[in-house]
C-alpha positions in Angstrom: 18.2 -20.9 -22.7 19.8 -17.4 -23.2 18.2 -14.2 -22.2 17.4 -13.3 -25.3 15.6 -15.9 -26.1 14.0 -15.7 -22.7 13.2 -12.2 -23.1 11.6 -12.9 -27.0 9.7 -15.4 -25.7 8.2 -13.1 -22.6 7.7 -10.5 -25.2 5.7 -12.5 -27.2 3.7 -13.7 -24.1 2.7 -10.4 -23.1 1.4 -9.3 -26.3 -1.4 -12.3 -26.5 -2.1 -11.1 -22.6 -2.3 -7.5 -23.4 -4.5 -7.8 -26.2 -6.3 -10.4 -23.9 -6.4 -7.8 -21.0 -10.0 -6.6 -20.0 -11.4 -3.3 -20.4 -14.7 -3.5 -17.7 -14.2 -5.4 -15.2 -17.3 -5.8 -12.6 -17.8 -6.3 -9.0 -20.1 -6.9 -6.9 -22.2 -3.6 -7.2 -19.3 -1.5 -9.3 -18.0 -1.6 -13.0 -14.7 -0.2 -13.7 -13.6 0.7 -16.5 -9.9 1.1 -18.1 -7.9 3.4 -18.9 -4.0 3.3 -20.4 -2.7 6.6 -18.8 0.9 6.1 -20.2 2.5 3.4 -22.4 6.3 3.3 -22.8 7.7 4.3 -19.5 11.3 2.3 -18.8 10.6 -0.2 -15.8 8.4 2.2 -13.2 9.1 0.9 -9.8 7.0 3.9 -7.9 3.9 5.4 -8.6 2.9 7.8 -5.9 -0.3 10.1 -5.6 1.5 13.6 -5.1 0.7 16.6 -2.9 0.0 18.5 -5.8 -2.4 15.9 -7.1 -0.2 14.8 -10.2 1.1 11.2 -10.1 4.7 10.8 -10.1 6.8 7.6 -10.7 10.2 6.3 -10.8 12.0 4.8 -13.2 14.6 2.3 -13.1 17.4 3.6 -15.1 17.5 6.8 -13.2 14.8 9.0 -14.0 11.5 10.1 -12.4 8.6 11.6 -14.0 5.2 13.5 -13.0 2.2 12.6 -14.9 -1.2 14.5 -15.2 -4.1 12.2 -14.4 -6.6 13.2 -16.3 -5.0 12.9 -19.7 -1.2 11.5 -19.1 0.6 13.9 -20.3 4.0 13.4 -19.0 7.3 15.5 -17.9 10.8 13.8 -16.9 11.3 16.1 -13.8 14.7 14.2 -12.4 17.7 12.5 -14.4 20.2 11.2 -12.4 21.3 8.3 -14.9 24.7 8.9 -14.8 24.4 8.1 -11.0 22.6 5.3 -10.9 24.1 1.7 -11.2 23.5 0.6 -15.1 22.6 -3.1 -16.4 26.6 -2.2 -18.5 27.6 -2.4 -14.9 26.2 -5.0 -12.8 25.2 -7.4 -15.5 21.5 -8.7 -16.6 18.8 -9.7 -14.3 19.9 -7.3 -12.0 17.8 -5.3 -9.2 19.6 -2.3 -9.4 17.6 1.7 -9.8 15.7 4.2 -9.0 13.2 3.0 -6.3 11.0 4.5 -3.8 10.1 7.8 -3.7 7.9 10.1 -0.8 6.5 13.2 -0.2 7.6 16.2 2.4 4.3 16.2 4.6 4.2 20.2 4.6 5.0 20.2 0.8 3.1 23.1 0.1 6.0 25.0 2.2 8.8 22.8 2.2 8.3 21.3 -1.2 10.7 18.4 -0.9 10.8 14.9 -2.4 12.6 11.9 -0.9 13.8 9.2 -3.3 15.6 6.2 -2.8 18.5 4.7 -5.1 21.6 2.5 -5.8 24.6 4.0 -6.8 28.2 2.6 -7.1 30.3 0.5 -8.2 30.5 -0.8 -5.2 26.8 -0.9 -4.9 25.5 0.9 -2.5 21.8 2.4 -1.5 21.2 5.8 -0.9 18.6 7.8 0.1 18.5 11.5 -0.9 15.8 14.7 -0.7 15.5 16.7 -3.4 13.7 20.0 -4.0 10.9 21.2 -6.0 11.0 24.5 -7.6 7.8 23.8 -9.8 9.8 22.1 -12.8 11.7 19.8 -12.0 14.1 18.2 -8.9 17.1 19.9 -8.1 19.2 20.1 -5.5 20.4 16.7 -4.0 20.8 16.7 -0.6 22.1 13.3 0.7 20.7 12.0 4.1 21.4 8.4 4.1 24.7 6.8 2.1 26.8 3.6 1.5 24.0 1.3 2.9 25.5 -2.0 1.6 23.6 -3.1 -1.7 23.9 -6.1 -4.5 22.4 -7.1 -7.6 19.9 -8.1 -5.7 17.8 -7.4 -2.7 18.0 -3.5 -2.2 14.8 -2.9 -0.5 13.9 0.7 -0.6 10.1 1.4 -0.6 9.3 5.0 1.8 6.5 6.3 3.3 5.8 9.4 5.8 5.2 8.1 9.3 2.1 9.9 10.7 4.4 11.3 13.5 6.4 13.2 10.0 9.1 10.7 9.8 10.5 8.8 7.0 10.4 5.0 6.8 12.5 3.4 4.7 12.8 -1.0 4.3 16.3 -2.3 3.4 17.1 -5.5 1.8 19.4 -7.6 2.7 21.7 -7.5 -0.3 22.1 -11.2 -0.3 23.8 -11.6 2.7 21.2 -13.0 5.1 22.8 -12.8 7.9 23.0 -8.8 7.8 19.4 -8.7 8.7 20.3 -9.8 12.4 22.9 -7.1 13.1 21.0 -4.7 14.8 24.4 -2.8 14.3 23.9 -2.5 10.8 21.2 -0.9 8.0 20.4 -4.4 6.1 17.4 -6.2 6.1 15.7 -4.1 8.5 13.0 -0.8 8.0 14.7 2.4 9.3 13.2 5.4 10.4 14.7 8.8 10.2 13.7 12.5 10.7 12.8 14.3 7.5 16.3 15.9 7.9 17.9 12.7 7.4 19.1 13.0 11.6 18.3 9.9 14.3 14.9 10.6 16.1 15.6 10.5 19.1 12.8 7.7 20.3 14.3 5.4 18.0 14.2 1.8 19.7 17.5 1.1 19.2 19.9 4.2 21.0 21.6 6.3 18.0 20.4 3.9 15.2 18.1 4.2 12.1 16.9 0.4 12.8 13.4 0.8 13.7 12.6 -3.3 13.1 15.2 -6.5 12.3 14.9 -9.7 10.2 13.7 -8.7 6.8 14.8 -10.7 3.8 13.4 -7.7 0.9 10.5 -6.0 1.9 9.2 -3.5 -1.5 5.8 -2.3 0.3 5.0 -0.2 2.8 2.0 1.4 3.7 -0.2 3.0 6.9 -3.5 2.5 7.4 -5.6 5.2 9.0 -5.6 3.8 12.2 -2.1 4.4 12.0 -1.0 0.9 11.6 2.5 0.0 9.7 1.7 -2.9 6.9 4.7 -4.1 5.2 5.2 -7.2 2.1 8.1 -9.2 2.0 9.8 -11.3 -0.8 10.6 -14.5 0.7 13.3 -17.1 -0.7 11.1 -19.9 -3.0 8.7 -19.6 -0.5 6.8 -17.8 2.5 6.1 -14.2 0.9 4.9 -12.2 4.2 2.5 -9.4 4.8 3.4 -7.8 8.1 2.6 -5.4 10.4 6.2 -3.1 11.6 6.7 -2.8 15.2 9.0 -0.8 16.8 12.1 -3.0 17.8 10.4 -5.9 16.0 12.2 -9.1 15.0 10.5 -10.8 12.2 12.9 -13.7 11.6 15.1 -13.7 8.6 17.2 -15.9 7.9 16.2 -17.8 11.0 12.7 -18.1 9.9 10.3 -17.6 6.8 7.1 -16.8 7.6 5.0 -18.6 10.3 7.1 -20.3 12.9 6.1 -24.1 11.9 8.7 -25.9 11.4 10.8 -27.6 14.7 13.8 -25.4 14.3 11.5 -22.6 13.3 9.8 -23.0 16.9 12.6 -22.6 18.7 13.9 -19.4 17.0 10.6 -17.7 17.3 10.6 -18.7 21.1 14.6 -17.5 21.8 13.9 -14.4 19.6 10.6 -13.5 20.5 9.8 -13.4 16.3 6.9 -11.4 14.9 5.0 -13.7 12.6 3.2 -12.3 9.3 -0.2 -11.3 9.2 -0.5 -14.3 6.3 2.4 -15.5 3.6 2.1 -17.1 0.3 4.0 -19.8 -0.6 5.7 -20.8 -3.5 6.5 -17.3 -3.6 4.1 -15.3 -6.0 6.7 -11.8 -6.1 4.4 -9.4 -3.6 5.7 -5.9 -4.1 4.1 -1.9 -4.0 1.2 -2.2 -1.8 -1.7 1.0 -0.6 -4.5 1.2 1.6 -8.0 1.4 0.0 -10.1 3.9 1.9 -12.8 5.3 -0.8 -16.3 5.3 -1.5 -16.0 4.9 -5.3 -15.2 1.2 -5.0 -17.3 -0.1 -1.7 -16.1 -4.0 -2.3 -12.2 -2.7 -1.7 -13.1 -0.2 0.9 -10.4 -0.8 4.1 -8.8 -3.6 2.2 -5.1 -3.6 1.5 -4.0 -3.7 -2.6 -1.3 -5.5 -3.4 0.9 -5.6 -6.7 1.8 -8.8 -7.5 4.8 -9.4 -9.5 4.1 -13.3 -10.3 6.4 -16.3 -9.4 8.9 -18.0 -12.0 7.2 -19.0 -15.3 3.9 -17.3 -14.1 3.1 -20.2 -12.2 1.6 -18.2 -10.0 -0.1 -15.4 -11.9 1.1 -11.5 -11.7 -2.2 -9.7 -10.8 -3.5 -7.1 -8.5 -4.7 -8.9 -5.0 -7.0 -7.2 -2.8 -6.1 -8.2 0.9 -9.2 -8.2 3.3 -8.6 -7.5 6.9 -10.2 -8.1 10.8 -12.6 -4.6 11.9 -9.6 -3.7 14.0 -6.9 -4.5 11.0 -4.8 -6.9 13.1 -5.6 -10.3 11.4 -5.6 -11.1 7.8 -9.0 -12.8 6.5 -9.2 -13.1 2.4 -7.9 -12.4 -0.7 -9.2 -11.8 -4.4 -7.3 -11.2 -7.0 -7.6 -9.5 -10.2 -5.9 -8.0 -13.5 -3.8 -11.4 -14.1 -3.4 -10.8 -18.2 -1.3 -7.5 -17.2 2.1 -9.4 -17.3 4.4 -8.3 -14.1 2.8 -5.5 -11.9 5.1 -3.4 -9.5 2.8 -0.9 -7.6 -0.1 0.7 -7.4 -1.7 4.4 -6.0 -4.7 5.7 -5.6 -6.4 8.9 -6.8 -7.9 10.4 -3.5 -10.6 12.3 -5.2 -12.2 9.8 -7.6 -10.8 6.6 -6.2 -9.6 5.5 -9.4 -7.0 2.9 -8.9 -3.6 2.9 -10.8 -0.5 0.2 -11.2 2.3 0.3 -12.8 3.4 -2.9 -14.7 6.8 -3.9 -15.5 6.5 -6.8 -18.9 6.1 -10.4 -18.6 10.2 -10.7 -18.4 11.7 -10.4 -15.0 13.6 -7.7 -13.9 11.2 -6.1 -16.4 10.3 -5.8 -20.0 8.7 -3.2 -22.5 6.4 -1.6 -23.0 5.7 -0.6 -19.3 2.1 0.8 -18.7 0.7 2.9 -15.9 -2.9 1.4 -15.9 -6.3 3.2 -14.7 -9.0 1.5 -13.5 -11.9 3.9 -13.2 -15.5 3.7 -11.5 -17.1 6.6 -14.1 -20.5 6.6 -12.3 -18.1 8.4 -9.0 -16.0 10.3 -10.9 -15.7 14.2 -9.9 -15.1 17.1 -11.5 -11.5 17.8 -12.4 -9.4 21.1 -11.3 -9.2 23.1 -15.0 -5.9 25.0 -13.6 -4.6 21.1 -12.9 -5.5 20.0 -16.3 -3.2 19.9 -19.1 -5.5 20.6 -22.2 -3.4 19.0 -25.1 -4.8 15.7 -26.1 -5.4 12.9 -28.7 -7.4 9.9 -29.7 -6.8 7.4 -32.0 -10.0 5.8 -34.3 -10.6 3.6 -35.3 -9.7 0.8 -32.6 -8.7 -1.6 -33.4 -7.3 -0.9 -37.3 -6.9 -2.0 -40.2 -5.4 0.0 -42.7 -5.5 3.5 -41.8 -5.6 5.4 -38.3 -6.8 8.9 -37.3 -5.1 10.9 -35.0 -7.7 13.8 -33.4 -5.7 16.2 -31.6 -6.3 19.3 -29.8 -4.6 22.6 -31.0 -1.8 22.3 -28.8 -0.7 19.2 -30.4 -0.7 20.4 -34.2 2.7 21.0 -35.7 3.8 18.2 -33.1 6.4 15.4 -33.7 5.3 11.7 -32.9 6.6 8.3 -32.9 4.8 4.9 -33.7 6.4 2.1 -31.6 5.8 -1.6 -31.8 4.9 -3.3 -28.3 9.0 -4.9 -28.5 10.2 -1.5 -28.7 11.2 -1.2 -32.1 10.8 2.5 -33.7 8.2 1.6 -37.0 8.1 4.9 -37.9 8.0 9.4 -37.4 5.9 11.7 -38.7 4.6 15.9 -38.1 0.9 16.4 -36.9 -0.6 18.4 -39.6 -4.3 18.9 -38.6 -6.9 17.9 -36.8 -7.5 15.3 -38.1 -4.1 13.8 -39.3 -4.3 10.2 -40.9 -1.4 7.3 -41.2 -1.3 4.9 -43.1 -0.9 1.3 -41.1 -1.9 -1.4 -43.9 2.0 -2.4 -43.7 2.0 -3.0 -40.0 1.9 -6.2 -39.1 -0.8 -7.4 -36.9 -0.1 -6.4 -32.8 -0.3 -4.0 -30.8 1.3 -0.3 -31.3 1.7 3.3 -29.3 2.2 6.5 -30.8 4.1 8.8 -28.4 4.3 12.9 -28.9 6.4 15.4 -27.4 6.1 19.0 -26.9 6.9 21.5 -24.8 3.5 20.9 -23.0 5.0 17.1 -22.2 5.1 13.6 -23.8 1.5 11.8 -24.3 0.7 7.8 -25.3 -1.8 5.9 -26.7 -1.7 2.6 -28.1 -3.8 1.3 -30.7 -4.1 -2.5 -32.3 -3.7 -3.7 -35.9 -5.9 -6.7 -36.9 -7.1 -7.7 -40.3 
C-alpha cells in the first residue's frame, strides 16, 4: 500500500473521529469542557506553559510559535526552516524537526529559550539557546552540536532541573548499541549547565551523560518532590515509564522493560539495570508527558499525564492516559485513559492558573497528519480571572454550528478589514475572502459535508476556528 494511499485513508479516519470527538467529558466530581485553541498548526511536537504565561509550541518543519490562551491568537516567533532537516531530504516517514523546547529559569532577566533540533545532512541533533527580545527568537547560540542523529530516534525532550540545569534525553539514532557507550551522547539523558558547559557533579567525569540505556525517551518531567519521570518508546514492545537517576543504567538494548526473561536476568544482575516504574506492551507510542498538581481537576491531582501517540493501525488507541502513583511517587499503581477519538496526540501542558489541560495532536497518519490541533480541556466552574494586559482582544465566532448553507463570522473591531482562509480538514485551500463587518456572512451550501477552519491573519496574529458542514 503506498503512502498516499495510507495517508488518504488516515485522513479520512480522522475526520469520522474528529467529528466523533467529545466536547464534555465528566469525571468523577468535575466536567470539562472543550475548547479548540488552534487548528492548523504543521505537526506540534512541544507545547510548553511559558514564563510569560503564553503557550508556546514547536513545530516540526522548523518553526516555533507562542500562542495566547485565552483566545489563540497566534505569532510565529522562530523560523529556522532552512536549518532544519526537510522530508525532500531524508525521505517520508521520517522523525526529523524541531523538538523540545525549555525555559531560562530566571527568564524575567535572562529571557532565554532552549530548543532542541536536527540539522544536517548528515543528521545531526543540536541543541541551541536563543533570546527573547519580546518579538520573536533571535540570536542562536549553540551549546550542544553533532550529536549523532537518523531518520529515526532523535530523542530530545528538555526540562529545567530544580538545581537550574538543563536535561536533555537522546535517542539512539538506530544504532542500539550507542546507548551503552557511556563515551558517547546516544541513548542516554544529558545534563548541562544553562551555558551549555559540563556541571561539574556530573556522574560521569567531563561528560554530559547523566543516565545510559535509553532506546527513545520523548518525555520528561519533575514532580514536586523533585523526582525525574521519564517515557520511553520501546521496539514492538515494552514502552517504559521511568524514574532518571544519576549514573543510571536502564538497559537498552540489553533489556526492554522489566528484567523477565532468562537472558534479561542476567543483564540486569551484571549491569545493575534500573527497571521502569511500569511498561506497556505491544508498544502503544508514549510520548510528551507533565505532572498534574491542581485543584481544578481533584481526580488528576499528583497523577502523571501522558500523551499517547497510539500503536500501528490504532490497535492500541492514541489517547490522553492519566498515570496514578504511590503517596511517595516511587511505584506506579493505575491508569485511565481518555480523549481516544483525537487521532495521534504528542504532548500536553498545563495552564498553572486555571488548570485547564492542553495537548497537541499530530493526525491519525504517523509521523503526523493535518490538521494538527492544540486542544483545551477546561473545568469552567474553577476558572480565574484573566490578566487584561495578557489578553489579546481580537476575536471571532462562527454560528451557526454546525451549518448548513450559510455561516456567520462575528468579529471584534480588530479583525474587520482582515484577510481569511477557509480550509478543508485534508488541507486543501476552498476558498479567501475580506472581513467586511461585524457580522460578515459566507456562503457554504457548496461545501461538501466535513469539517472546515477558517484561519485570519493580522498584524495582531493568526486565529482558527473550525466549524462543520452537515445537511
Amino acid at each position: 500500500m503506498t503512502n498516499k494511499l495510507l495517508l488518504l485513508i488516515g485522513m479520512l479516519a480522522f475526520q469520522v473521529n474528529i467529528l466523533m470527538s467529545q466536547d464534555v467529558l465528566f469525571l468523577d466530581s468535575t466536567t470539562l469542557t472543550k475548547y479548540e485553541l488552534v487548528t492548523g498548526l504543521l505537526i506540534p511536537w512541544e507545547i510548553a506553559w511559558g514564563p510569560d504565561d503564553y503557550i508556546w509550541a514547536t513545530e516540526r518543519p522548523g518553526t516555533v510559535v507562542r500562542i495566547e490562551p485565552s483566545t489563540g491568537n497566534y505569532t510565529q516567533v522562530l523560523d529556522i526552516r532552512f536549518r532544519v532537516v526537510n522530508e525532500d531530504e531524508v525521505g517520508f516517514g521520517s522523525e526529523y524537526g524541531m523538538l523540545g523546547m525549555a525555559f531560562h529559569p530566571d527568564f524575567e532577566n535572562t529571557p532565554k529559550v532552549y530548543v532542541a533540533y536536527t540539522s544536517g545532512p548528515p543528521i545531526i541533533v543540536r541543541l541551541s539557546s536563543f533570546d527573547w527580545d519580546g518579538e520573536a527568537l533571535v540570536n542562536e547560540e549553540i551549546l550542544l552540536n553533532n550529536i549523532e542523529g537518523a531518520n529515526y530516534h532523535n530523542g530530545s525532550r528538555l526540562v529545567i532541573s530544580p538545581d537550574e540545569k538543563i536535561m536533555m534525553t537522546t535517542g539512539d539514532a538506530s544504532n542500539p548499541i550507542l546507548s551503552q557507550d557511556t563515551f558517547g551522547l546516544n541513548g542516554k539523558v544529558l545534563r548541562l549547565n544553562l551555558d551549555g558547559s559540563i556541571p561539574d557533579d556530573n556522574p560521569f567525569p567531563d561528560s554530559y551523560v547523566y543516565s545510559i540505556g535509553h532506546r527513545n525517551s520523548q518525555g520528561l518531567v519533575y514532580s514536586p518532590d523533585g523526582i525525574l519521570y521519564s517515557s520511553e518508546h520501546g521496539n514492538l514492545n515494552s514502552d517504559e515509564l521511568n524514574i532518571i537517576e544519576a549514573a543510571g543504567n536502564y538497559g537498552w538494548p540489553f533489556t526492554e522493560g522489566e528484567c523477565n526473561t532468562g537472558v534479561e536476568i542476567g543483564y540486569c544482575e551484571d549491569l545493575d539495570i534500573i527497571e521502569p516504574l511500569t511498561e506497556w506492551s505491544p508498544c502503544v507510542a508514549v510520548n510528551g508527558i507533565d505532572y498534574y498538581n491542581h485543584d481544578a481537576i481533584p481526580e488528576w491531582k499528583d497523577k502523571i499525564l501522558m500523551a499517547v501517540l497510539g500503536g500501528a493501525g490504532f490497535i492500541r488507541k492514541p489517547r490522553v492516559s492519566v498515570l496514578s502513583l504511590s503517596d511517595d511517587g516511587l511505584s506506579f499503581t493505575s491508569e485511565e485513559e481518555y480523549f481516544e477519538n483525537f487521532g495521534r496526540i504528542r504532548d500536553v501542558c498545563i495552564n498553572p492558573y486555571t488548570g485547564s489541560i492542553y495537548f497537541a495532536t499530530n493526525g491519525n497518519v504517523y509521523p503526523g497528519s493535518g490538521p494538527n490541533q492544540i486542544i483545551e480541556y477546561r473545568n469552567d466552574d474553577a476558572t480565574v480571572s484573566v490578566d487584561p494586559e495578557l489578553t489579546i482582544s481580537q476575536d471571532f465566532t462562527i454560528v451557526p454550528n454546525p451549518a448548513q448553507d450559510v455561516i456567520s463570522l462575528n468579529v471584534s473591531p480588530e479583525l474587520i478589514g482582515t484577510e481569511f482562509k477557509i480550509i478543508s480538514y485534508d488541507g486543501s485551500l476552498i476558498s479567501t475572502g475580506t472581513i467586511r463587518d461585524h457580522e460578515h456572512q459566507i456562503e457554504i451550501s457548496e461545501l461538501s459535508i466535513g469539517n472546515y477552519y477558517i484561519i485570519t491573519d493580522n498584524a495582531l496574529g493568526k486565529l482558527t476556528r473550525t466549524f462543520s458542514v452537515i445537511r
